[in-house]
C-alpha positions as CSV (number, residue, x, y, z in Angstrom):
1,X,0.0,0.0,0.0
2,X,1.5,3.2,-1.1
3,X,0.4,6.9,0.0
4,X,2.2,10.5,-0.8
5,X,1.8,14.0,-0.3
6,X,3.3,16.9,-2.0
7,X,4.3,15.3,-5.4
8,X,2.4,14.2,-8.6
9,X,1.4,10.3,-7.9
10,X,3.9,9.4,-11.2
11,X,6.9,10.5,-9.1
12,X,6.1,8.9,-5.9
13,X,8.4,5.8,-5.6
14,X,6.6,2.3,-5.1
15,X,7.0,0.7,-1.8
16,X,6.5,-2.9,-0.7
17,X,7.2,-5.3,1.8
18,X,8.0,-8.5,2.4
19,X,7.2,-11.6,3.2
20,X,3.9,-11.3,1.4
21,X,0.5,-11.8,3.1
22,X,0.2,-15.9,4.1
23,X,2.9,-15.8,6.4
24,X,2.7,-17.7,9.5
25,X,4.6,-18.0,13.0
26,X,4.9,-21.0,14.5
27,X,6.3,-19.6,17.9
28,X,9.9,-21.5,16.8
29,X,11.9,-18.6,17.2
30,X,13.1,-15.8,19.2
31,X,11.2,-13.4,17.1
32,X,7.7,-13.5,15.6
33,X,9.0,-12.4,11.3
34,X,11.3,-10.3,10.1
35,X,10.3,-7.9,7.2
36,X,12.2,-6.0,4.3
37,X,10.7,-2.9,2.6
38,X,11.9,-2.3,-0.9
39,X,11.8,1.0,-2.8
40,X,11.2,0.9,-6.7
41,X,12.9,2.2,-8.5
42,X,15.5,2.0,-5.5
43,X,16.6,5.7,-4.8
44,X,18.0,7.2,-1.3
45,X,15.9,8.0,1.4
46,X,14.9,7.2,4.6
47,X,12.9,4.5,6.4
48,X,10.7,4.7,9.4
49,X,9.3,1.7,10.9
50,X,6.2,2.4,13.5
51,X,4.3,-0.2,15.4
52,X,0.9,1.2,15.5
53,X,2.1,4.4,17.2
54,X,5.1,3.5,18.6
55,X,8.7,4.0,16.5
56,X,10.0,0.5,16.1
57,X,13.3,1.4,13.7
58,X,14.6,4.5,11.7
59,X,17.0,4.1,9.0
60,X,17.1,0.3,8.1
61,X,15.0,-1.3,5.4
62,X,14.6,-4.8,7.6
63,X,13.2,-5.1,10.8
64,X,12.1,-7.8,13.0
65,X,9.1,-8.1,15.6
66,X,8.5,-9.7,18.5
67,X,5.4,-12.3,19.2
68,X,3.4,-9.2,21.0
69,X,3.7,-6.8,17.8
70,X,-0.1,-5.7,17.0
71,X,-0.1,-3.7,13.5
72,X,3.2,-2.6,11.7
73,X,4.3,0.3,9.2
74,X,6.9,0.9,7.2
75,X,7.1,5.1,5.9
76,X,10.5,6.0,3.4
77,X,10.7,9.5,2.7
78,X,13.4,10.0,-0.2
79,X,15.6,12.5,-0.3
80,X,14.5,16.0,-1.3
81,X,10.9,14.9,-0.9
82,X,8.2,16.6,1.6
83,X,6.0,13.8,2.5
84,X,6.8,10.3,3.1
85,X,5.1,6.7,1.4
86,X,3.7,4.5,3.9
87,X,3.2,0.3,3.4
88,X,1.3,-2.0,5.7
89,X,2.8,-5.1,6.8
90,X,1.2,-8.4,6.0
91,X,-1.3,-9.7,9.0
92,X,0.7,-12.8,10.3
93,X,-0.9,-15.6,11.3
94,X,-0.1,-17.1,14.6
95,X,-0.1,-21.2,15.2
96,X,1.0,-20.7,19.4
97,X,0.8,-24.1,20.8
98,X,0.4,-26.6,17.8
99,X,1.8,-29.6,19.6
100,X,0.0,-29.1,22.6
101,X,-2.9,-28.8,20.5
102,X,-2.9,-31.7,19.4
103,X,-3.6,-34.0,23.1
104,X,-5.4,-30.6,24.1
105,X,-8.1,-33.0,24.9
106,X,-6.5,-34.9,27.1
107,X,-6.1,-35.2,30.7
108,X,-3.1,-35.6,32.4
109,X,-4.0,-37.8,35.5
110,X,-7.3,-39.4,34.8
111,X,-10.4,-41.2,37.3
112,X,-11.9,-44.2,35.7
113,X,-14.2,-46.5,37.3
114,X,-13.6,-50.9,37.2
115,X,-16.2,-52.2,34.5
116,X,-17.1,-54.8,37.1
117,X,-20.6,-54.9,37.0
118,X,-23.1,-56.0,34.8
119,X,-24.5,-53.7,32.4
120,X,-26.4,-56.6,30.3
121,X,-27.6,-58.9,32.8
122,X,-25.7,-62.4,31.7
123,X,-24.1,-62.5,35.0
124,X,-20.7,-62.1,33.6
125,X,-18.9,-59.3,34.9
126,X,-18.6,-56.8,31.9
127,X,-14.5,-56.0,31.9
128,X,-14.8,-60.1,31.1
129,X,-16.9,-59.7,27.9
130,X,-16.5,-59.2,24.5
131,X,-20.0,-57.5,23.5
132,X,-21.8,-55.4,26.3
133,X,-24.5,-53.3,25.7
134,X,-26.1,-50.1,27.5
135,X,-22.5,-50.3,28.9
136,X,-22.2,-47.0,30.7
137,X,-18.8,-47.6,32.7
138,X,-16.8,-46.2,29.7
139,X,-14.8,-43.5,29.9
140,X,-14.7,-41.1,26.5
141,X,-11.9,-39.5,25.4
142,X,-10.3,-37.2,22.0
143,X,-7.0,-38.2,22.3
144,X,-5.9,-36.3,19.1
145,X,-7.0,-33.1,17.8
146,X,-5.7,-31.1,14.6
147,X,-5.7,-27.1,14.5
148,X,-6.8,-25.6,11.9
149,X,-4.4,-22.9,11.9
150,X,-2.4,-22.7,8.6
151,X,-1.6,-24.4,5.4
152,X,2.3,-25.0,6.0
153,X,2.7,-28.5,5.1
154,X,3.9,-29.3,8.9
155,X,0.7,-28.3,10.6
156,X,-1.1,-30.1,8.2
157,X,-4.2,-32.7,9.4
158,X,-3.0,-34.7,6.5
159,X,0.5,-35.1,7.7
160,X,0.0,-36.0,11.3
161,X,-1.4,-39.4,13.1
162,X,-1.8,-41.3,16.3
163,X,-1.7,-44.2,18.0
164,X,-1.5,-46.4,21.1
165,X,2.2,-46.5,21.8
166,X,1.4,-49.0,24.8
167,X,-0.5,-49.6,28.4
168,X,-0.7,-50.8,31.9
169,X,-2.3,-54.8,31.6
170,X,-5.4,-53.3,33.7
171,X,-6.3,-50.9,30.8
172,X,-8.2,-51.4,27.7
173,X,-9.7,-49.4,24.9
174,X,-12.2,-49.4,22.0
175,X,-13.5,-47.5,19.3
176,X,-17.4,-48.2,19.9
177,X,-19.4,-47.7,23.6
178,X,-20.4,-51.2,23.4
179,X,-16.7,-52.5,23.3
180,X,-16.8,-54.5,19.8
181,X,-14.0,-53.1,18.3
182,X,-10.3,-53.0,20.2
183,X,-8.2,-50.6,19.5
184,X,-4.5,-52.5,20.8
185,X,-1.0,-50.7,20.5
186,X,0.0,-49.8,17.3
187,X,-3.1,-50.5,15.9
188,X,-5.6,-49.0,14.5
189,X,-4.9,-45.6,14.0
190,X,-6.8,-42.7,15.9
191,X,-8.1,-39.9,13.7
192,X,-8.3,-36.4,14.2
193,X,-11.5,-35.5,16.6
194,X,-12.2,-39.0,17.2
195,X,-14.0,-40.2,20.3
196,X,-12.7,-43.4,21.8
197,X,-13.3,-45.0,25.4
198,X,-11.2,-46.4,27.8
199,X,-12.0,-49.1,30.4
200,X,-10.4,-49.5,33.8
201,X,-10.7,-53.7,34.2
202,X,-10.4,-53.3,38.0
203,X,-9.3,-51.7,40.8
204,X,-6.0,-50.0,40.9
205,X,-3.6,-51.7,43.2
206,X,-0.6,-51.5,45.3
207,X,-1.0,-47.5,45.6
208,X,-0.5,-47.6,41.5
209,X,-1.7,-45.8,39.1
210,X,-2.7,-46.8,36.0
211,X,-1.1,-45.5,32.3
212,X,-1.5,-45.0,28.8
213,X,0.9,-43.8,26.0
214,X,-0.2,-41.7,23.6
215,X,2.0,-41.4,20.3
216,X,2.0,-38.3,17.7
217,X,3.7,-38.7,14.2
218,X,4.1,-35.4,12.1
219,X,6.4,-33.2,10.0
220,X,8.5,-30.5,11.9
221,X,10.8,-27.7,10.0
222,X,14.6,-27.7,10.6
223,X,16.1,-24.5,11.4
224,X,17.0,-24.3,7.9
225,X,13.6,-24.7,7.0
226,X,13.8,-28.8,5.7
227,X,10.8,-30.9,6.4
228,X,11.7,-33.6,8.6
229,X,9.9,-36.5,10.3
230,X,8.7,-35.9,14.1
231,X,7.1,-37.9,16.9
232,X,6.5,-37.6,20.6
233,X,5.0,-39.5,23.2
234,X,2.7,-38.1,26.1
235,X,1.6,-40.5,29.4
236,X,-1.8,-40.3,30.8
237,X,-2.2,-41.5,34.4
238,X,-5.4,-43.3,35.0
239,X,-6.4,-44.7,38.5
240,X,-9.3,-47.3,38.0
241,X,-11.6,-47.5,41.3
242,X,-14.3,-50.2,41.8
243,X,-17.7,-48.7,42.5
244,X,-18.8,-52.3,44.0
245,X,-15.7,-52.7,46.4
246,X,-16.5,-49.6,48.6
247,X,-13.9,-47.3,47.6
248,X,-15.3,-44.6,50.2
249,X,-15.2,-45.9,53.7
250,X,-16.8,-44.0,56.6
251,X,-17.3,-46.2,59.8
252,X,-19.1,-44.9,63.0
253,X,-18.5,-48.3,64.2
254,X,-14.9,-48.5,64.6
255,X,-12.4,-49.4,66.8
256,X,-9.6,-47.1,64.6
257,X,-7.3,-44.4,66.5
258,X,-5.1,-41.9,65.2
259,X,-1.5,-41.7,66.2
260,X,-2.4,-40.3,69.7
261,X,-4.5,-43.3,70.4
262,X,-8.0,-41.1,69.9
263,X,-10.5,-43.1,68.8
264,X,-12.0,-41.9,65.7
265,X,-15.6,-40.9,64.4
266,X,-17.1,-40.9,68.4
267,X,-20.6,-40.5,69.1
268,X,-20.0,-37.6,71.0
269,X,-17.8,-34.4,71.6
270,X,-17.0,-32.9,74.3
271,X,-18.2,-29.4,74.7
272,X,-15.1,-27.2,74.2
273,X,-13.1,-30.3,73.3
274,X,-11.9,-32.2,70.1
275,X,-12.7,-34.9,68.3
276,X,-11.5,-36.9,65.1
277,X,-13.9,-38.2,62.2
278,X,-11.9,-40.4,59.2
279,X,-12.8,-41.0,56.0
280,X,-11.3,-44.0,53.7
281,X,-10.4,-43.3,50.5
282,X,-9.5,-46.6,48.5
283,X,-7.0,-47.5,46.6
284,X,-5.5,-45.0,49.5
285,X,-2.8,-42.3,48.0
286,X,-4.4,-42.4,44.5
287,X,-7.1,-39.6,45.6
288,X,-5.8,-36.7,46.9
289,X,-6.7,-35.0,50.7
290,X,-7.2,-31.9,48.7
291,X,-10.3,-33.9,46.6
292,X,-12.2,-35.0,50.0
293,X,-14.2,-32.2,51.5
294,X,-16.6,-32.3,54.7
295,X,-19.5,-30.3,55.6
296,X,-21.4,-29.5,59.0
297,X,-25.4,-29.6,59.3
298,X,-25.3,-27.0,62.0
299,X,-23.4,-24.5,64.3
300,X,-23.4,-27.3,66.9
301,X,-19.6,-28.2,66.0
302,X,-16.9,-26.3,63.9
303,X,-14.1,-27.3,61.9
304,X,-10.7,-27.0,63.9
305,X,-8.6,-24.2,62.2
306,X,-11.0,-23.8,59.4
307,X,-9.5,-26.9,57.8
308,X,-12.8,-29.2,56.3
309,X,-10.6,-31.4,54.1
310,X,-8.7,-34.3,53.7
311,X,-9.4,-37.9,54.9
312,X,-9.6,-36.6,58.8
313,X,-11.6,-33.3,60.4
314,X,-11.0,-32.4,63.5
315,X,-14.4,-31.2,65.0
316,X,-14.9,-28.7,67.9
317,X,-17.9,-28.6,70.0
318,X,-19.2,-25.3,69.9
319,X,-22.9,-25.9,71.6
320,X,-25.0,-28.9,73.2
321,X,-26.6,-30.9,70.3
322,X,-26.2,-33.2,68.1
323,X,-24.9,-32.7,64.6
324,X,-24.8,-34.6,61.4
325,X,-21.1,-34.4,58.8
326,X,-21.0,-35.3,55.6
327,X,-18.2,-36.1,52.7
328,X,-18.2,-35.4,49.4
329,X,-15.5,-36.6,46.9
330,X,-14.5,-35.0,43.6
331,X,-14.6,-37.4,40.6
332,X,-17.0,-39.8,42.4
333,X,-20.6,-40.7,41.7
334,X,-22.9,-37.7,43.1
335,X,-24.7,-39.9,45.7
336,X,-21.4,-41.0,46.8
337,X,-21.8,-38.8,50.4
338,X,-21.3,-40.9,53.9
339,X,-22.3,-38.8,56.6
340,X,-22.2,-39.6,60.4
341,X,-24.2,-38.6,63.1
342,X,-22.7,-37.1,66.5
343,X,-23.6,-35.3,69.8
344,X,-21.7,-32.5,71.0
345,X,-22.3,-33.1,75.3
346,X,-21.2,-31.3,78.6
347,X,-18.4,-33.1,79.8
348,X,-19.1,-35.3,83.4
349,X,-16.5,-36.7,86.1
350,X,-17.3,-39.5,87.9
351,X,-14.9,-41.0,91.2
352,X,-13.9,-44.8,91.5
353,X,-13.2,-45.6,94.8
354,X,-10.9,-48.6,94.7
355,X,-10.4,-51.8,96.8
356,X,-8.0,-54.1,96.2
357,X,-8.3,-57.4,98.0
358,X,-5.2,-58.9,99.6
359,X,-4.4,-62.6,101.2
360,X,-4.0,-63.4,104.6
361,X,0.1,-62.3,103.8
362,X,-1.1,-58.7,102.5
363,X,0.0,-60.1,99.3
364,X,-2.6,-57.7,97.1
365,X,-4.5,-59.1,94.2
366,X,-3.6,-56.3,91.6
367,X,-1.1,-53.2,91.8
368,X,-2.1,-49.6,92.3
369,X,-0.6,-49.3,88.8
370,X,-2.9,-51.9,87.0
371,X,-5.6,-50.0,88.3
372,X,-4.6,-46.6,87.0
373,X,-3.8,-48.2,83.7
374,X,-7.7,-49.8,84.1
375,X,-8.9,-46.3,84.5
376,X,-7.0,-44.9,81.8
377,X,-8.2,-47.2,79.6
378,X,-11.8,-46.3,80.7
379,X,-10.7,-42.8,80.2
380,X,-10.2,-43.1,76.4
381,X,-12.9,-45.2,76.0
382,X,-15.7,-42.7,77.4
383,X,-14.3,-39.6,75.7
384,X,-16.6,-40.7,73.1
385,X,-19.3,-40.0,75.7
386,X,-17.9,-36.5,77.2
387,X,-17.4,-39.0,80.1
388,X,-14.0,-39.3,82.3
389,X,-13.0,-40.6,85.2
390,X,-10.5,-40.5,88.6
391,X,-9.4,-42.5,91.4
392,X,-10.6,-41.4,94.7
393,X,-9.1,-43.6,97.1
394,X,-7.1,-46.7,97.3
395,X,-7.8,-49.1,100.3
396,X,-6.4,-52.6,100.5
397,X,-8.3,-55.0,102.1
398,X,-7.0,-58.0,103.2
399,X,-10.0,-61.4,103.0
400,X,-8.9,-64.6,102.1
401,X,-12.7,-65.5,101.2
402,X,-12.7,-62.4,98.9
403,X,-9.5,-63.4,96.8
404,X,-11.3,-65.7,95.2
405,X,-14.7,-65.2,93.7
406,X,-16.8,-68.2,93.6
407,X,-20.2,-67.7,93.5
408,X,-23.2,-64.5,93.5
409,X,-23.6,-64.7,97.1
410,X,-19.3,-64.2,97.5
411,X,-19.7,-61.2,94.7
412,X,-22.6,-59.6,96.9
413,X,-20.6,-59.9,100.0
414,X,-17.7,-58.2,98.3
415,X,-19.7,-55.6,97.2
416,X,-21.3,-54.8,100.6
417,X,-17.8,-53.9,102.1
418,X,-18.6,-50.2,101.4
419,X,-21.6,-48.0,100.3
420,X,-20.1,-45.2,99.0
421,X,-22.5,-41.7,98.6
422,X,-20.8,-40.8,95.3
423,X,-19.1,-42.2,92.0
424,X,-18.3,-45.9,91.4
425,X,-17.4,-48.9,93.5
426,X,-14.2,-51.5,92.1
427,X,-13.0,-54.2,93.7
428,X,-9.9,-56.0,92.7
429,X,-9.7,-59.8,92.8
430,X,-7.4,-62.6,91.9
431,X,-9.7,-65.0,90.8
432,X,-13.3,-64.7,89.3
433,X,-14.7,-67.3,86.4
434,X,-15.6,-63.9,84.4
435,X,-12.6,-61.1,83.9
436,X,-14.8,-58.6,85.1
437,X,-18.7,-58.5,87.0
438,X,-21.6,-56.3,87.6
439,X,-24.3,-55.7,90.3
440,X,-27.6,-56.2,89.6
441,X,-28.1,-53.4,87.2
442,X,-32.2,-53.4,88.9
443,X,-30.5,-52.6,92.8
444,X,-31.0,-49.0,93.3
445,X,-27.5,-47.1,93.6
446,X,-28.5,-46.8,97.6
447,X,-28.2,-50.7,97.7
448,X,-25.3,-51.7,99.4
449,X,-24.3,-54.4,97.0
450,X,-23.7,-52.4,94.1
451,X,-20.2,-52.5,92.6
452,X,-17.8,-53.4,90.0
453,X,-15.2,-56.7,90.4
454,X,-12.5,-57.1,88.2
455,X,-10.0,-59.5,87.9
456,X,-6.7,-59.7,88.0
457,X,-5.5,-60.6,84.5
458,X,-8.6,-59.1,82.9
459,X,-8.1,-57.1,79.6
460,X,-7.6,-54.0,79.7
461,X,-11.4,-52.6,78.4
462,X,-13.0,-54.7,81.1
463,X,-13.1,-52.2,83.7
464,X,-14.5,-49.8,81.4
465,X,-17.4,-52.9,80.1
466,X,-18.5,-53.2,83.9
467,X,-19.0,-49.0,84.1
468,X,-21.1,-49.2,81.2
469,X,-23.4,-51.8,83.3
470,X,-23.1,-49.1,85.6
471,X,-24.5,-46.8,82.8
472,X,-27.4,-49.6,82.2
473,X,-26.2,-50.5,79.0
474,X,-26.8,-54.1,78.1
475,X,-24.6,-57.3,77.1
476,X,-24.9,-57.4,73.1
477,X,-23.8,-60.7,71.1
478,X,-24.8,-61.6,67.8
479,X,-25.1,-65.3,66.4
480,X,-26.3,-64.9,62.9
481,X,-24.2,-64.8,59.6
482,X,-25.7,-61.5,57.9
483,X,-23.7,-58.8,56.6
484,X,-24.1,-55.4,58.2
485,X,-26.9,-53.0,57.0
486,X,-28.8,-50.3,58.3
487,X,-31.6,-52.3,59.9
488,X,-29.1,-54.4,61.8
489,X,-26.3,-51.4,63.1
490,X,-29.5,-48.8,63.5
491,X,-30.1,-45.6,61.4
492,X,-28.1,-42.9,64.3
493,X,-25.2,-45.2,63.7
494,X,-25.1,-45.8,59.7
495,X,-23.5,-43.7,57.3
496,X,-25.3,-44.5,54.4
497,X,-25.5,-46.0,51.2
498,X,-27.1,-49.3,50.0
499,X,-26.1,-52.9,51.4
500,X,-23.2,-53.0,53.8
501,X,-23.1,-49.0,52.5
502,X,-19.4,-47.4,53.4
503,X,-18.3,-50.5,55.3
504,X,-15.5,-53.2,53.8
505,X,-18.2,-55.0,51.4
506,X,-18.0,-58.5,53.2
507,X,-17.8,-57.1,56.7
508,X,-20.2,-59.4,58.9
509,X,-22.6,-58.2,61.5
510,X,-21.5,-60.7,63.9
511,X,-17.9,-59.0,63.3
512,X,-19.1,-55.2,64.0
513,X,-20.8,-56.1,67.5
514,X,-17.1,-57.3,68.7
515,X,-15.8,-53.7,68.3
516,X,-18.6,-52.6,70.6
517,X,-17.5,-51.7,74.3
518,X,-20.9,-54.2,75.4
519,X,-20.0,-57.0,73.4
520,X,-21.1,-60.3,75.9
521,X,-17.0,-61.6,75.5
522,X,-14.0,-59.9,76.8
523,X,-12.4,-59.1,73.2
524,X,-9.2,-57.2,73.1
525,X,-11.6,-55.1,69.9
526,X,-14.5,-53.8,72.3
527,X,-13.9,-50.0,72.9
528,X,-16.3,-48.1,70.6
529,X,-19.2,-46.6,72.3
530,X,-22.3,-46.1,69.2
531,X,-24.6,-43.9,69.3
532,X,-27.8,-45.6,69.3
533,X,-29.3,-49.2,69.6
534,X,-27.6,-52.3,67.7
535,X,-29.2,-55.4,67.0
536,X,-28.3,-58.6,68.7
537,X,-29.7,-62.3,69.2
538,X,-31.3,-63.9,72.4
539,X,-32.7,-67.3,72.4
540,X,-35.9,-67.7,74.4
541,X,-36.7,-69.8,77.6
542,X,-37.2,-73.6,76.3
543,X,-34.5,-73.4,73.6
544,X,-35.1,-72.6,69.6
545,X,-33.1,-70.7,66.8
546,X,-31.7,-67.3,68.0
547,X,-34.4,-64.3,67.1
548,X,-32.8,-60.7,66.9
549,X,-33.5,-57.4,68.8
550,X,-32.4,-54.2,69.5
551,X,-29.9,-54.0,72.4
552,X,-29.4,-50.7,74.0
553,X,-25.3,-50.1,74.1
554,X,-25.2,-46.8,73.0
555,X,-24.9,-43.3,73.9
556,X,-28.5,-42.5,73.4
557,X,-29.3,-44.0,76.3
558,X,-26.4,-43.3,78.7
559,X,-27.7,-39.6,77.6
560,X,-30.9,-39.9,78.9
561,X,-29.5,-40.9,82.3
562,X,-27.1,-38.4,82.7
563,X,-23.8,-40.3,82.1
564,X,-23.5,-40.0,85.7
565,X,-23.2,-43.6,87.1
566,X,-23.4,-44.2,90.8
567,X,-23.0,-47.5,93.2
């Protein structure tokens, strides 16, 4: 484009500039182009180059511009003359990011679920067939995409491909949703905008993600501008999680700690105090803290420090109440949301006055330290009830008849030695046929043969059993062979979901009761404390197959009568 001013337009001198219009960066090089303004017929003069209104260069014919150049001019002005000739450049064409382009649709780490159900109902799990369909367990994908950007021959869709360079044994994919046709390394090719989907055969193990390689073949300039044959390679990570192995794992019922010894997910937090609820994520270290995040029904509780994510909360109890969290989990199913149900209560203290019997020699049935290490154990136990605990007194007393417990009327004797006006009874024995025994939980706390034995070698949850008799919870066993479910551990303490919901998938109701403080055996497992009723068996008078009912071991109940157990 040529203007002038001042002369007759048959004297004004012609002024281009190359490279002509079609020109295109390809972000290779330091700069973006570098044009050359030519003068015909070629006479002396000066050149100006402006970029919009900024001076670029003065005096040189060439000139090169950076990526960030907008429009650029070129004015000469030849000698003698009184107005200048302008020339626009050409308007380059920018190709930024071609070769990331081309996998643009593709993640880098990838969530796929294990096709192991059974999306066409022939009872054959669906990674095992051939031929499934309204298979929806797919995951779509455009692993190769084209710009359309230019017509240089090396970022043309006709000169570029892709295929499967390789993948992980637990990874398969297809061209067609209903898996008919296999698309295997090196074969076939993928085209340009085409869908395929990728199955996850099961769940990924050993803390390992899954992969598949992704190979690009295409032309690429020298830097002396020769054509030359290209390829590359990219990885995506794929972790494969099994929808029907409960890979989300929240247990009310639980006998887990953290590294202080807490146990988590209580059925109740102390006012003022702290608690710990834990979430399983499975295959654990795949999903990161940062995807799990928890949520609070009320202002009964808050989040310690602010922080509501990762696989544990710590949870503050702000008022009296209860309270109800829940967990969501990017990249999982929607109705994928355990919650769990909690009580935020006023802490109690209780005293345990202690008597431990001794022989004739003095020789005394347990040390003062076995007891302390009783009632710390009772201690960590009941701080899922806001309940704790302390040793009033210590008094040995020496009975040969009381050494050994044989019998009721013995234990009722033993547990007449004192009537005290507050807190608990214990008595320490050597020998008793059970590790640890309970008054008559129908005697009124005046009767002077309430109390608590233990024995010697009992484990170290039994004191802490015989308090919650104390707290008129109930024996629970449980003799049947069903799984877990809602009915069977009771709605306060289920987390949701269908079947065994966020449980391990074959985890036996017969197995949960033994974590529960009142299960009827001394198991080294009892110390949770739930929060409402659990189902057990009881076999009527005259014999017959065991029938189930609800057996009140919880929290609800202690609640109600003031967690403030007497003898």
């Amino acid at each position: 484009t040529t203007t002038g001013f001042g002369y007759g337009a048959s004297f004004l001198p012609l002024l281009t500039v190359e490279p002509s219009e079609g020109w295109c960066c390809h972000y290779t090089e330091m700069t973006c182009a570098n044009f050359t303004a030519y003068v015909m017929p070629p006479q002396p003069g000066t050149f100006l180059w402006v970029d919009d209104t900024t001076m670029v260069a003065m005096g040189t014919n060439r000139v090169a511009i950076g990526h960030d150049s907008s429009q650029l001019s070129v004015y000469f002005t030849a000698v003698g003359a009184q107005a200048a000739v302008k020339a626009m450049t050409p308007q380059i064409k920018h190709c930024e990011g071609f070769y990331e382009a081309l996998h643009c649709n593709l993640s880098l780490t990838n969530i796929v679920y294990a096709n192991t159900d059974d999306d066409d109902g022939d009872s054959k799990k669906d990674y095992d067939d051939y031929y499934v369909s309204n298979e929806d367990d797919l995951l779509p994908v455009i692993p190769f995409s084209v710009p359309i950007c230019c017509s240089c021959a090396d970022h043309n869709i006709t000169n570029w491909t892709c295929e499967v360079e390789g993948m992980s044994d637990n990874m398969r994919l297809y061209a067609t949703t209903n898996k008919s046709t296999v698309i295997r390394p090196g074969y076939p090719l993928i085209g340009s905008g085409q869908t395929v989907y990728v199955e996850g055969a099961v769940s990924s193990v050993s803390n390992a993600a899954d992969w598949i390689d992704w190979k690009y073949y295409g032309l690429t300039k020298t830097a002396t501008g020769e054509l030359v044959d290209t390829n590359f390679t990219v990885r995506t990570v794929w972790t494969s999680i099994d929808l029907n192995d409960a890979p989300v794992r929240l247990e009310p019922v639980t006998v887990a700690t953290n590294a202080a010894g807490t146990i988590v997910n209580p059925a109740g937090v102390p006012l003022n105090g702290v608690a710990v609820y834990r979430v399983a994520v499975v295959p654990e270290g795949i999903i990161p803290d940062s995807d799990i995040h928890w949520s609070k029904n009320n202002s009964n509780v808050t989040f310690y420090g602010g922080k509501n994510w990762g696989r544990e909360a710590h949870v503050r109890g702000l008022a009296a109440g209860d309270f109800t969290l829940e967990v969501t989990i990017d990249n999982m199913p929607t109705d994928y949301r355990p919650h769990i149900h909690g009580r935020v209560l006023t802490p109690t203290v209780t005293p345990i006055h202690v008597y431990i019997i001794c022989d004739a020699d003095g020789t005394p049935a347990v040390s003062t330290d076995t007891v302390n290490a009783w009632v710390a154990e009772a201690n960590r136990i009941y701080r899922q009830t806001a309940m704790s605990f302390y040793v009033a007194g210590v008094e040995h007393v020496v009975s040969n008849d009381w050494v050994k417990i044989d019998d009721e009327n013995e234990f009722d004797e033993l547990c007449s030695y004192a009537n005290v006006n507050e807190g608990l009874e214990l008595y320490c024995v050597r020998e008793m046929k059970s590790v640890g025994l309970h008054s008559d939980m129908r005697l009124m706390p005046t009767d002077e043969r309430c109390g608590i034995a233990v024995r010697a070698n009992a484990i170290a949850s039994a004191l802490a059993h015989e308090i919650g008799h104390a707290c008129k919870l109930n024996d629970l066993k449980y003799e049947l062979d069903n799984s877990v479910d809602e009915v069977l551990v009771g709605i306060p303490n289920w987390s949701g979901g269908a079947g065994t919901g966020y449980h391990a998938p074959g985890l036996k109701h017969q197995d949960l009761v033994k974590r529960i403080l009142m299960y009827h055996q001394a198991e080294p497992t009892i110390t949770d404390i739930p929060l409402g009723d659990v189902a057990g068996t009881y076999v009527s008078e005259g014999g017959g197959s065991p029938k189930t009912n609800a057996v009140i071991c919880g929290l609800d109940y202690m609640d109600d009568m003031g967690r403030n157990p007497c003898h």
